[in-house]
Structures are given as C-alpha cells and as structure tokens.
C-alpha positions as CSV (number, residue, x, y, z in Angstrom):
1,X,-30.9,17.4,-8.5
2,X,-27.4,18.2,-9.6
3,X,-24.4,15.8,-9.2
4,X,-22.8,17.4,-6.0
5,X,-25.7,17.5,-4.4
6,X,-26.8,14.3,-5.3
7,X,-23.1,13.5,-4.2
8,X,-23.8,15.3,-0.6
9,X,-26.7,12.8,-0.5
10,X,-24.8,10.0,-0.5
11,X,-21.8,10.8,1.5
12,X,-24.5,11.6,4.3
13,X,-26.0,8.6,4.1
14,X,-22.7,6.6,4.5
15,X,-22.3,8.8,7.6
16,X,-25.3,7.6,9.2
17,X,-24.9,4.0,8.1
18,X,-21.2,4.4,9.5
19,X,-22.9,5.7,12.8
20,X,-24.7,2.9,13.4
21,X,-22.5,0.1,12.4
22,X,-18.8,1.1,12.1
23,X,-16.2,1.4,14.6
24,X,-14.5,4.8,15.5
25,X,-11.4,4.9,13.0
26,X,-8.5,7.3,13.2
27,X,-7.7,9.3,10.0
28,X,-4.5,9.8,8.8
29,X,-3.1,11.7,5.9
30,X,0.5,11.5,4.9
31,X,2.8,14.3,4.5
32,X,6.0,13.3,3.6
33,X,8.1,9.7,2.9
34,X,8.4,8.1,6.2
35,X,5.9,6.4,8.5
36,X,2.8,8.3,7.6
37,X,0.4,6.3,10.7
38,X,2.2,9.3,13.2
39,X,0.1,11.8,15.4
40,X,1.3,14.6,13.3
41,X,-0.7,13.1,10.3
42,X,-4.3,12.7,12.4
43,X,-6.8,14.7,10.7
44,X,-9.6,13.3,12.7
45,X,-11.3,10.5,13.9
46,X,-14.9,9.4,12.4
47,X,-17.2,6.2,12.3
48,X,-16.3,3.8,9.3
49,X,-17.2,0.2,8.3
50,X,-16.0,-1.9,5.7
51,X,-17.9,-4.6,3.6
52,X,-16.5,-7.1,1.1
53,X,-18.0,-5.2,-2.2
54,X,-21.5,-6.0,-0.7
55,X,-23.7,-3.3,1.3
56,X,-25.9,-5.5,2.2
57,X,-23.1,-6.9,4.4
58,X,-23.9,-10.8,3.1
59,X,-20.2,-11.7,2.0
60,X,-17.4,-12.5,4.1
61,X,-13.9,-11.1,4.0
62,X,-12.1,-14.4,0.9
63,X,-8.4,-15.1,-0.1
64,X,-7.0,-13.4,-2.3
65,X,-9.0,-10.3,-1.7
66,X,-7.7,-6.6,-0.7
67,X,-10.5,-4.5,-2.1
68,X,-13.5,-3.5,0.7
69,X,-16.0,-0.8,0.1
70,X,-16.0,1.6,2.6
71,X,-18.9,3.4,4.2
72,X,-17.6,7.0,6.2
73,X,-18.5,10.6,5.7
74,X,-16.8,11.0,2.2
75,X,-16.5,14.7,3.0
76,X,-13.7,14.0,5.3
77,X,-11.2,12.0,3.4
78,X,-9.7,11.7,0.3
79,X,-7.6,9.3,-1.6
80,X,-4.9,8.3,-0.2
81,X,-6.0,8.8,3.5
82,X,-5.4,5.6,5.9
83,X,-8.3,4.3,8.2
84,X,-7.0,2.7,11.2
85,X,-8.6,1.4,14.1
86,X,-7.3,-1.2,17.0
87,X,-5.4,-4.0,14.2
88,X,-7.5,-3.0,11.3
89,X,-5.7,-0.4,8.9
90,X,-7.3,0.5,5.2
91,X,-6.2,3.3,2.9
92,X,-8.6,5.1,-0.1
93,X,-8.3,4.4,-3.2
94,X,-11.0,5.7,-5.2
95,X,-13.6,8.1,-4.6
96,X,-15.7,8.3,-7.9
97,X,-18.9,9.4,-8.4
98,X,-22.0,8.1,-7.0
99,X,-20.0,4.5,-6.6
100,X,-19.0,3.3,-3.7
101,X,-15.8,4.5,-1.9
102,X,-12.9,2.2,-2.4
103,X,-10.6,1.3,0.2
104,X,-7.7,-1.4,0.2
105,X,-7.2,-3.6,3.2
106,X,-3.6,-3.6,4.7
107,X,-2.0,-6.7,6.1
108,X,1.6,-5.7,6.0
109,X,4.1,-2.6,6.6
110,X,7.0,-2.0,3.9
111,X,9.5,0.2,3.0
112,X,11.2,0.6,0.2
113,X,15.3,1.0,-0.9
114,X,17.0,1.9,-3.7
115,X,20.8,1.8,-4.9
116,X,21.8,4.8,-6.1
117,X,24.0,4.8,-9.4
118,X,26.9,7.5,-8.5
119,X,29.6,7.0,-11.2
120,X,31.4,5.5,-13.7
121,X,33.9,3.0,-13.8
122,X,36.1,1.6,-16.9
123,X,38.1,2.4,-19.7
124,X,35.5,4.4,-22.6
125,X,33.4,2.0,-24.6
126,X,33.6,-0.8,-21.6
127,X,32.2,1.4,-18.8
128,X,30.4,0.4,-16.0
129,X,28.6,1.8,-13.1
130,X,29.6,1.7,-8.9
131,X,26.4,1.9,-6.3
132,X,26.8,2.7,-3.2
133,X,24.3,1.2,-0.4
134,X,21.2,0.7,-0.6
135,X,19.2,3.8,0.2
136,X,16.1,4.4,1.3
137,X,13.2,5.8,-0.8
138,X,10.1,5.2,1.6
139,X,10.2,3.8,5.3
140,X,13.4,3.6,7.2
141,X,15.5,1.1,7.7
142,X,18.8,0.5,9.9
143,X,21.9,-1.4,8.8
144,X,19.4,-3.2,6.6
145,X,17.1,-4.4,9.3
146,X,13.1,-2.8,9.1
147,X,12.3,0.5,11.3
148,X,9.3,1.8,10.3
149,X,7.1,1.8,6.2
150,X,3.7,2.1,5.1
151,X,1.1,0.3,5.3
152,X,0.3,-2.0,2.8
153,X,-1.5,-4.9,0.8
154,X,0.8,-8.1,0.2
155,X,-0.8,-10.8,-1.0
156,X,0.4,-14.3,-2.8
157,X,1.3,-13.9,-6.2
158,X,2.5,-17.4,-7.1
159,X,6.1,-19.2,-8.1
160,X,8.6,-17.3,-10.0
161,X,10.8,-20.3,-10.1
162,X,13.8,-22.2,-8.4
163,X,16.7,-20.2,-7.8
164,X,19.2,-22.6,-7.7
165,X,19.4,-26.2,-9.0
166,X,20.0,-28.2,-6.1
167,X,17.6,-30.7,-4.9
168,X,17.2,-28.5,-1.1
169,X,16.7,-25.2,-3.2
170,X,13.7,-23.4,-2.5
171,X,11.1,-21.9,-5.1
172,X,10.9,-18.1,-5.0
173,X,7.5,-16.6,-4.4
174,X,6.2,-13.8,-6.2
175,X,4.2,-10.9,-4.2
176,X,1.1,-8.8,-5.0
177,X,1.3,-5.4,-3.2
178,X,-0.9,-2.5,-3.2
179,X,0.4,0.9,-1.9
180,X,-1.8,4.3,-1.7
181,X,-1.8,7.2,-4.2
182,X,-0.7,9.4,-1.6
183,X,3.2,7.8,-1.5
184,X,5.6,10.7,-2.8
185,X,8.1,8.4,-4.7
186,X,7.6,6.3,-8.0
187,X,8.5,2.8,-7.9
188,X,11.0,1.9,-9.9
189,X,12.3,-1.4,-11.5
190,X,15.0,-3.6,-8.8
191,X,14.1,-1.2,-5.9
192,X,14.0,-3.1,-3.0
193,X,11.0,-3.7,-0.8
194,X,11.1,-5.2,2.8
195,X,8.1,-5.8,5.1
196,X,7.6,-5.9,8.9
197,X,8.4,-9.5,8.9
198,X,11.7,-8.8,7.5
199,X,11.0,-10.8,4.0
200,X,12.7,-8.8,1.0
201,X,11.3,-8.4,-2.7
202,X,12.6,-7.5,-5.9
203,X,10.4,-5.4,-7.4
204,X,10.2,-6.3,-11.2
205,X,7.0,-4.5,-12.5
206,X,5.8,-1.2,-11.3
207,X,2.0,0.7,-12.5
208,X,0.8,3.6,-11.3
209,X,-2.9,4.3,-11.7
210,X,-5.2,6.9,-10.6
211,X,-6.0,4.3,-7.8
212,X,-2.1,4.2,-6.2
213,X,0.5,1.8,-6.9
214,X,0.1,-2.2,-8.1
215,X,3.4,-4.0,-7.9
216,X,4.8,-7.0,-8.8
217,X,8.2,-8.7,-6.8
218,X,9.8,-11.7,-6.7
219,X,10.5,-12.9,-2.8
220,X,15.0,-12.8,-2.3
221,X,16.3,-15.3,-0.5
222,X,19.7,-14.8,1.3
C-alpha cells in the first residue's frame, strides 16, 4: 500500500467517525483580507468533531489550550479553511501525513492596523518620519471602533509590566494569538491588533510557520 492510498484510508475513516459523532460544520475558505466567515467563502458543509489531542475522546477541553485534533473528510479541506458551526469556529492548521489533522480553536475575532510611514520630515542628518492614520491591514475597522476580523485564538500570555508608576496603575497583559496560514498579510512588529471586545494589542513579536501565524502583544491601555 502506497502513502496516498494509505492516506485515502484514513481521511475515509475520519469521515465515517465524523458521521457518527460530529456536528454538521460550514466550511469556509478565505479569499481576500477582510471578514473571511461570509457566504461567498462557503465551500461546503460536512460532518466534523473535535477532540482534545485524544481520539479516544477521554480528555476534556483545559486552559491554556487552543490545539484540537479534528476528525472530517480530509479530502475536503485544506490548511487554512475555517470550521464553523452554531458558536464553535476552528481553522486548519496542519494536514501532515498519516497524523492527525490539526485544527486551532477560535475564541476571539481580530483585525489588524498598521501606520503607514509616508515621508520625511527634518533638516538632513536629523530626519524623521510623519504617519498618517492607522490603516487597516486585515478586518475593518471604523473611526477606530471594531467592524468585522478573523477569527482567532487569544489566549493569556502573562504580565508585561506596569505602565506607569502610580500606585492605581494597572499591569499590562500580554496576549497569545494564533491566526491561520490562509491570512494574505505578514505581521509586522507595532501593528496594531483589536478584537471583538474592543481590547487593543501591540504586537511585539511576529513567526510565521508552515502552521499560520504565532504572535506575541502586549494589552494598550488608553
């Protein structure tokens, strides 16, 4: 047996197992830098469940956890797809071989900003730059207030410290966030991320991997 059939295998037998205990999920695939969880994206809907890195479904969902193995017809999706159904929205993040399909749970929408650099100011030798407003890069925002973003993973990452020194100032919190492959920007250094709830982060370490975006941000407070 070679490895695509033995591949085929598989993916049929998470389609059976999804059949029998999964929920009808709605597949999405994004096509461009806005909301990608729109009608136009649809490719299909399909039965999928979710297990906490166990299939024999004996661990709960923890803290501090985004990653879920998924069982679905693997010959449907691809990284980067979203898997939503009723409150429950997960994106692909690895599809490798014989393993188990990876999916990331999503607790949060965000969109991301960025301030563009558009000239130079100064006398030569003590230049500096001007930005305009902010911009955005993924999502939509208006005046500054959250429209619509991407699904996404944001989970605790600890302190990064108190911002001012007075005995009322409050410790900024530092974020975890997980976004798909499939987003058609690179994250930069000081973009700005918002999320559904309105809470802003500076993002201060980017890495892109095969398996989508891991970012690090530090929670602004006005």
């Amino acid at each position: 047996m070679n490895a695509a059939l033995l591949q085929q295998k598989i993916y049929g037998a998470y389609a059976k197992a999804a059949l029998r205990i999964g929920q009808t999920y709605t597949l999405y695939r994004p096509s461009g830098a806005t909301d990608p969880i729109v009608p136009g994206n649809i490719v299909t809907t399909l039965p999928a469940s979710f297990n906490a890195e166990d299939m024999a479904y004996r661990k709960p969902e923890n803290y501090d956890k985004a990653l879920w193995y998924c069982l679905v017809d693997g010959t449907q999706v691809q990284v980067g797809d979203y898997l939503v159904y009723q409150q429950n929205t997960y994106f692909i993040v690895a599809m490798q071989l014989t393993l188990p399909i990876l999916a990331v749970q999503c607790n949060r929408r965000v969109r991301i900003g960025r301030m563009p650099v558009e000239n130079g100011a100064g006398l030569a030798g003590y230049s500096g730059v001007v930005q305009s407003e902010e911009a955005d890069v993924l999502g939509s925002s208006n005046a500054g207030q959250f429209v619509s973003g991407w699904p996404a993973s944001i989970l605790q990452g600890g302190s990064a410290g108190n911002d001012t020194t007075l005995p009322s100032g409050v410790k900024s919190s530092s974020a975890a966030i997980l976004l798909p492959p499939s987003i058609p920007i690179a994250i930069l250094e000081s973009d700005v991320l918002q999320d559904d709830l309105g809470r802003n982060f500076a993002v201060y370490a980017a890495e892109q991997s095969s398996l989508g975006w891991r970012i690090q941000a530090s929670e602004e407070h006005s």
